[in-house]
N, C-alpha and C positions, 0 to 999 in steps of 0.2 A: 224759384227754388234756391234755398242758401247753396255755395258753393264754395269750395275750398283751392286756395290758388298756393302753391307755392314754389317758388323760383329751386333752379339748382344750388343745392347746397353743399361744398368741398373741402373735405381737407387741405390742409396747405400741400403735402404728398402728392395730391392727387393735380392740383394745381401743374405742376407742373409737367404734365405728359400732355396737356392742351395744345403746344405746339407741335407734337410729335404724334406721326403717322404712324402706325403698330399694323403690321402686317405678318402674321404667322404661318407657315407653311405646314399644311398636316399631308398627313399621309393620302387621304382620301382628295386630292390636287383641290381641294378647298383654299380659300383662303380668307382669313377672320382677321375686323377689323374693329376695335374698341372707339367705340362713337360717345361715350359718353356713363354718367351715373347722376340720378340724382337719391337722395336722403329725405325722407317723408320723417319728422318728427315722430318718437314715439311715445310723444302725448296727443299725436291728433285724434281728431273725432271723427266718426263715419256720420253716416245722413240717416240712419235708422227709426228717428224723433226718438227713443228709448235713454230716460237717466234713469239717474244712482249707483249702486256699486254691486258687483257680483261677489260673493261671499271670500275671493281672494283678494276683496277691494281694490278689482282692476274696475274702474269706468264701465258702467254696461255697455255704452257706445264705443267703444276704442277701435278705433283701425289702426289695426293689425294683424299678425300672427297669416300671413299669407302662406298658402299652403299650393295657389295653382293661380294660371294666368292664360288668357287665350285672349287672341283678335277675334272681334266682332262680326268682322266681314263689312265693315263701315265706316270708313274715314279713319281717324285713332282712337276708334275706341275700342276699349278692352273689357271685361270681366276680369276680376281678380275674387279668387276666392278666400273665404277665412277659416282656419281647421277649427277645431273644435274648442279654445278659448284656452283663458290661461291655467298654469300650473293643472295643464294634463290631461285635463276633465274631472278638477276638483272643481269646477265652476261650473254651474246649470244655464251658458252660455248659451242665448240662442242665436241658430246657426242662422247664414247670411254670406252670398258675396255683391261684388259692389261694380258699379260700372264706370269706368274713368278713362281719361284723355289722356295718352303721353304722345307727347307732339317730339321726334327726335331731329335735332336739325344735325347732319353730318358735318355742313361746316364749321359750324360754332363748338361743335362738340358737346351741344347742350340737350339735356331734358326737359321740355316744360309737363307739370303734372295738374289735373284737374278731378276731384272728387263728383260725379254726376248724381250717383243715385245707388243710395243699398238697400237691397231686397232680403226679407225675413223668408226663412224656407221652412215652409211645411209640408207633413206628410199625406198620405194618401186622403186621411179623414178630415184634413184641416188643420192637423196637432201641430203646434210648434217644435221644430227640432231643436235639440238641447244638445250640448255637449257635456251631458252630465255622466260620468263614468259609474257614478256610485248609483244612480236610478239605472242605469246596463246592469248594473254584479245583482242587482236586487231583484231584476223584473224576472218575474214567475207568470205572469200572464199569456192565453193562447195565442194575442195577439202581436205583433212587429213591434218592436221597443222603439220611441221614438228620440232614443239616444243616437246621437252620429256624428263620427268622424271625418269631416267632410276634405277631399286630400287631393281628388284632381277634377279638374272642370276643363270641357271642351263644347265649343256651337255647334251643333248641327245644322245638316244645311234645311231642315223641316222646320227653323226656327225654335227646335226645343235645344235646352241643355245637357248631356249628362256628365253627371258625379261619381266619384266613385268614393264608395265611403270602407275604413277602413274598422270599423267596429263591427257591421255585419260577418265577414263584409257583403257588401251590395255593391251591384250597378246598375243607377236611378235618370231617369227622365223626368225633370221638370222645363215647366213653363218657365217664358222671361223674364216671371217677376215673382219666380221662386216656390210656384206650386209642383208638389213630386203629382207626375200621371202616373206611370207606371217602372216596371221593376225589369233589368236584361237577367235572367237566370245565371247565377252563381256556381259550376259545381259543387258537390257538400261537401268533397273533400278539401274546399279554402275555409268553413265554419270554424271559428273562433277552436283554438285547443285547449285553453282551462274551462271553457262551458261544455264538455264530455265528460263522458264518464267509460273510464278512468281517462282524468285530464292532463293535457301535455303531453299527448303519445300519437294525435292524429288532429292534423288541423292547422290552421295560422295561429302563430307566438302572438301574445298581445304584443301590440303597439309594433308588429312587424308585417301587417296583414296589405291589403290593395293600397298602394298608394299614387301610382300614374296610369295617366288613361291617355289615349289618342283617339283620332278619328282618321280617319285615310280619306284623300283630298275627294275623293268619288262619295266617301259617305256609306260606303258599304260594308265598312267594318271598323270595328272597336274594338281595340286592342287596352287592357289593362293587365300593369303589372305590380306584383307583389314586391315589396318592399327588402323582404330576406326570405328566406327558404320555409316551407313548411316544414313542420315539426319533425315529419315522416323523410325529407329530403335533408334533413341537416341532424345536427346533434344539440344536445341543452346540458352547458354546463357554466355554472356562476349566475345559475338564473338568466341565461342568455341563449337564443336558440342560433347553433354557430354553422356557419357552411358557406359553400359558394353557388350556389347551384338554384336561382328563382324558378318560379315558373312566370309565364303569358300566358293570359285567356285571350284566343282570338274567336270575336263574335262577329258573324252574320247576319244582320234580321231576318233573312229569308231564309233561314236557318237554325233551327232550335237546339242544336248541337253545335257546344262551343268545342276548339281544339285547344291544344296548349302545345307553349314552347319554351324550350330553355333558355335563361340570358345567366352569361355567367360569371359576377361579381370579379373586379380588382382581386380583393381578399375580403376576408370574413370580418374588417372593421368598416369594410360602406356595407350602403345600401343602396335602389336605387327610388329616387326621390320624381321623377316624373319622365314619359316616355311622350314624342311629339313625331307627328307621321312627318314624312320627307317627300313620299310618295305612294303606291297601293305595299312596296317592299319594305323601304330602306326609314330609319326611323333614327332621331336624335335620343340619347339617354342620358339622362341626369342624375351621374352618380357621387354619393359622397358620405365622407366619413361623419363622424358626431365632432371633430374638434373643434376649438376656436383657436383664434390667435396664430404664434410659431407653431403651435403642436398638430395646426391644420397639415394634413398632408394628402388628401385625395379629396377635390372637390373637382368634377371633370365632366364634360360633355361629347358622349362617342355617340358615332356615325354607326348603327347598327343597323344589318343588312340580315332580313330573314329569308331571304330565297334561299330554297333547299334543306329549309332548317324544318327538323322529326317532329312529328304531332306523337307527344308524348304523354296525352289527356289518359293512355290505357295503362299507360305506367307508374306502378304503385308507391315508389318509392325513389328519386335521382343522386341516391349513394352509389357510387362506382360497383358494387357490388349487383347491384338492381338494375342497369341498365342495359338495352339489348349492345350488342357491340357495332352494329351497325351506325347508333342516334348521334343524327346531327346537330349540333347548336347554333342558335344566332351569332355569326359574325361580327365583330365591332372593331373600330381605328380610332384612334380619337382624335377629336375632331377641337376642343379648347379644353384648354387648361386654366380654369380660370383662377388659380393661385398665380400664373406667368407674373412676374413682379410688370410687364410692360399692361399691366390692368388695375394695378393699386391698391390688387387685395391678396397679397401676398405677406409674408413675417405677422407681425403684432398687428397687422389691419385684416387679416385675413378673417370673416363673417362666418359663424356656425353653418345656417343654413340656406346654402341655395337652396331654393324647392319649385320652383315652377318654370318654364319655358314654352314662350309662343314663338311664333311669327307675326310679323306684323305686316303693315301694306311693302310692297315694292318701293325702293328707294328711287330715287330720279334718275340713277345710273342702271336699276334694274337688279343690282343685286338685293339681295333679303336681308330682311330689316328682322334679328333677333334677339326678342327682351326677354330677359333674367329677372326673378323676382327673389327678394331673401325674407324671411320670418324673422322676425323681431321676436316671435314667442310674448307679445303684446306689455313686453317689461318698456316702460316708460324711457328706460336710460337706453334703452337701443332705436336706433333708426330703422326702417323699411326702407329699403334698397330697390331701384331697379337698375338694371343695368342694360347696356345696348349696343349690339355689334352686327356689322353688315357684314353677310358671307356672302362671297363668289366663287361659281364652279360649283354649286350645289342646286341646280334645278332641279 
C-alpha cells in the first residue's frame, strides 16, 4: 500500500523553543507540557485512489480540512477526520476520514507522521456521502439527504465509530471502513432553522449546529455538543445567531431519552469546536474564535466538569428570562491556552482553526499524551498542523 512519510517541518520561531521545557500551571493543578508540532503540506494527497478536481478545483484527493481526531486504542494510530470539503460545501466532496501514525517522541521534541489508509463513508443504503450544500437547500425527497457535515469522530469500544454531522444534525454509527449502520436520535428541537417554516425562529443556525462529540472511558455515554446557541437560546443579528449559552446532548444506549446541558461560551465570538471525555464527569473543551494571525484572541482548551449540572432537555428556551432560577451549568478552568507565545502559535503565527482533540497512548512517564489537530480549510498555501502536549495531574 502507497504510504506517505513526512518528517517534522518548523519554522525558524518555533526552532527555537526545542531546547526549552514549558511547563504551565492551570488552575485545575494540571500541568501542560508542549512536546512538539509537526506541518503536513497542504498539497498533500490522501490514499482515497479518487482523481481530478472538485468543481472549486481543489484535488478530489486532498488531505485536508480536518475537522476531528481520536486514538485508535492501538499503538499510534489515530483516525482523523475530514469536514465537509472546500469552500463550504460548494464542493460535492465525498466524505471520508483517514487513519495515520503519529509516533511523538518527548525527547526530541519531534512528530513523526504516517498516512495509512482513507475510508469513503457511505450511508445507510450504500450512497456516497457528499458534502454538497447545494443538493441539502434542494432536496425535497421523503428520504435522509445524503449530504454531510462530518465535524467529530470518536471509537467506540464495539469497534464501530461515531460522527456527528453538523447538516442534520445527526449522530451516526459507522463501521471501520466508513459504512453508516445506524442513527443515535437527535431531539427535533436541534433540526436545521432555515429548513422550518417560518425559518430561523426555532432550531440550529446554519453552519452553527453539532459539532463535538465524546465518548466516556466506560463507553456508556455520548455526549455531543453544539457549536453556538440554538436560534430559540440566542438572538440573530447581522445574519449571525448571537449568544453564550450551548446546549449538550447526553446519550445512553440503554436509554432512548437523551438529556441536555448547558456549556457556556468565553463570549459570543467562539464557539466550541470539539468536546473529549476525561472521565464518566469531567470533559476537555475546545473553544475558539474565527480569527487568524494577531487578531487571534481566544483559541483555548478548558477542563469542564458536569457533575451537578440541570438537565435542561424540558427547557424551551436558555435566554435569562426562560430559565428556572435554580439551573445549574457545566463548570470549566482552563486548562491551555494555546496562543501562550511558550507554543509558537501566538502574534502572526497564530492558526484559525484548532478543531479536534484526542488522547493518545500513555507516555513512558505516564503522564497523557494530547494531540491538537488544525484545518487547513484544504487551501493548498496552508499546512495541517498537529500539535502535542503531555498533561500531569489529569487522571
Amino acid at each position: 500500500m502507497l504510504r506517505q512519510r513526512f518528517s517534522m517541518v518548523r519554522s525558524v520561531q518555533w526552532l527555537t523553543f526545542l531546547a526549552t521545557l514549558f511547563l504551565t500551571a492551570v488552575p485545575s493543578q494540571a500541568q501542560v507540557q508542549w512536546l512538539g508540532t509537526i506541518q503536513i503540506p497542504g498539497t498533500a494527497k490522501d490514499l482515497s485512489g479518487l482523481s481530478g478536481d472538485l468543481e472549486t478545483q481543489t484535488p478530489i484527493n486532498a488531505f485536508g480540512g480536518l475537522s476531528a481526531i481520536d486514538h485508535t486504542g492501538h499503538g499510534d494510530r489515530y483516525l482523523v477526520l475530514s469536514d465537509r470539503g472546500p469552500g463550504d460545501g460548494a464542493a460535492s466532496f465525498p466524505c471520508r476520514f483517514h487513519e495515520v501514525e503519529l509516533r511523538v517522541d518527548p525527547t526530541s521534541k519531534s512528530i513523526r507522521f504516517e498516512l495509512i489508509q482513507t475510508h469513503l463513508m457511505t450511508d445507510l443504503q450504500d450512497h456516497p456521502l457528499t458534502g454538497s450544500l447545494e443538493q441539502l437547500k434542494s432536496w425535497n425527497k421523503g428520504t435522509r439527504c445524503p449530504s454531510y457535515d462530518p465535524e467529530g469522530i470518536r471509537c467506540m469500544p464495539n469497534n464501530m465509530v461515531v460522527i456527528s454531522d453538523e447538516y442534520g444534525p445527526h449522530i451516526d454509527l459507522f463501521d471501520p471502513h466508513g459504512k453508516m449502520l445506524q442513527s443515535i436520535p437527535v431531539p427535533e428541537k436541534f433540526g436545521l432553522s432555515d429548513r422550518r417554516t417560518p425559518p430561523l425562529v426555532f432550531g440550529a443556525f446554519p453552519n452553527r449546529g453539532l459539532e463535538g462529540i465524546a465518548v466516556t472511558p466506560s463507553g456508556d455515554t455520548v455526549v455531543a455538543a453544539m457549536q453556538g446557541p440554538l436560534v430559540q437560546d440566542g438572538r440573530i443579528e447581522n445574519n449571525k445567531c448571537l449568544g453564550t449559552r450551548t446546549r449538550w446532548i447526553v446519550h445512553h444506549p440503554s436509554d432512548p431519552k437523551s438529556t441536555e446541558l448547558i456549556y457556556s461560551l468565553d463570549n459570543e465570538s467562539t464557539g466550541v469546536s470539539e468536546v473529549l471525555a476525561v472521565d464518566e464527569d469531567r470533559f476537555l473543551v475546545l473553544e475558539r474564535d474565527s480569527r487568524i494571525g494577531s487578531e487571534a484572541k481566544i483559541k483555548k482548551i478548558y477542563l469542564a466538569d458536569t457533575k451537578g449540572a440541570s438537565d435542561i432537555s424540558a427547557v424551551d428556551s436558555l435566554r435569562s428570562d426562560h430559565l428556572p432560577p435554580d439551573t445549574r451549568i457545566i463548570q470549566k478552568k482552563l486548562l491551555i491556552d494555546l496562543l501562550d507565545p511558550a507554543f509558537g502559535m501566538s502574534g502572526a503565527d497564530a492558526p484559525e482553526k484548532p478543531e479536534g482533540i484526542a488522547w493518545g497512548p500513555r507516555l513512558p512517564d505516564q503522564r497523557r499524551l494530547l494531540i491538537v489537530c488544525f484545518d487547513n480549510d484544504f487551501e493548498p498555501s496552508k499546512n495541517t498542523l498537529f500539535v502535542a502536549f503531555a498533561v500531569a495531574g489529569l487522571n
